[in-house]
C-alpha positions in Angstrom: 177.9 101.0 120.2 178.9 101.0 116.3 178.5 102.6 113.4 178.0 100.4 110.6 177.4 102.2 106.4 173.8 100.9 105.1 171.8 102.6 102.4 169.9 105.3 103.2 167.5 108.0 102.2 168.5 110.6 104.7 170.6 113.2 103.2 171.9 116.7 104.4 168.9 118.6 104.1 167.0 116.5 106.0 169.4 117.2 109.1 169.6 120.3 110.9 172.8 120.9 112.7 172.9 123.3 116.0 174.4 124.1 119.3 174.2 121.4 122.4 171.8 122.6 124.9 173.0 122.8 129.1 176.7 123.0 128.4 178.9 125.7 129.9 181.9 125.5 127.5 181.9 125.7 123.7 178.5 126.7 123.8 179.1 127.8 119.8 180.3 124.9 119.1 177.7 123.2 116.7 177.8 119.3 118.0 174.2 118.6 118.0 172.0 116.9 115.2 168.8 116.2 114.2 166.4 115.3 111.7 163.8 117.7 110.4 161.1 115.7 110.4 161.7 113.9 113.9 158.7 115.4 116.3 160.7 113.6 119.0 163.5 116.8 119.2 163.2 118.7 122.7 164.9 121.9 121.5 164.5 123.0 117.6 166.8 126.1 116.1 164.6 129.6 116.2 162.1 129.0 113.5 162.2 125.4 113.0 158.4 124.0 113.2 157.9 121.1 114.8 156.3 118.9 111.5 152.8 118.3 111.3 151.6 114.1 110.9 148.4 113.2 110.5 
């Protein structure tokens, strides 16, 4: 794996940053990621819809 800089369109609001899910220590600890429009999340933060395509 890399990580490599390219141009993109994705900015902070369009991430939404929460808690990791099954983990016994740090549970507070906010180490998970995801976008806002991905309907491929399994776990969204209280209140987050899942979006809507058509």
């Amino acid at each position: 794996m890399w990580l490599s800089q390219r141009d993109s369109t994705i900015g902070e609001k369009d991430l939404t940053q929460t808690t990791r899910i099954g983990i016994s220590k740090a549970k507070n600890i906010k180490w998970r990621w995801y976008l806002k429009n991905s309907r491929s999340v399994s776990k969204r933060l209280k209140g987050d819809r899942t979006p809507n395509f058509k």
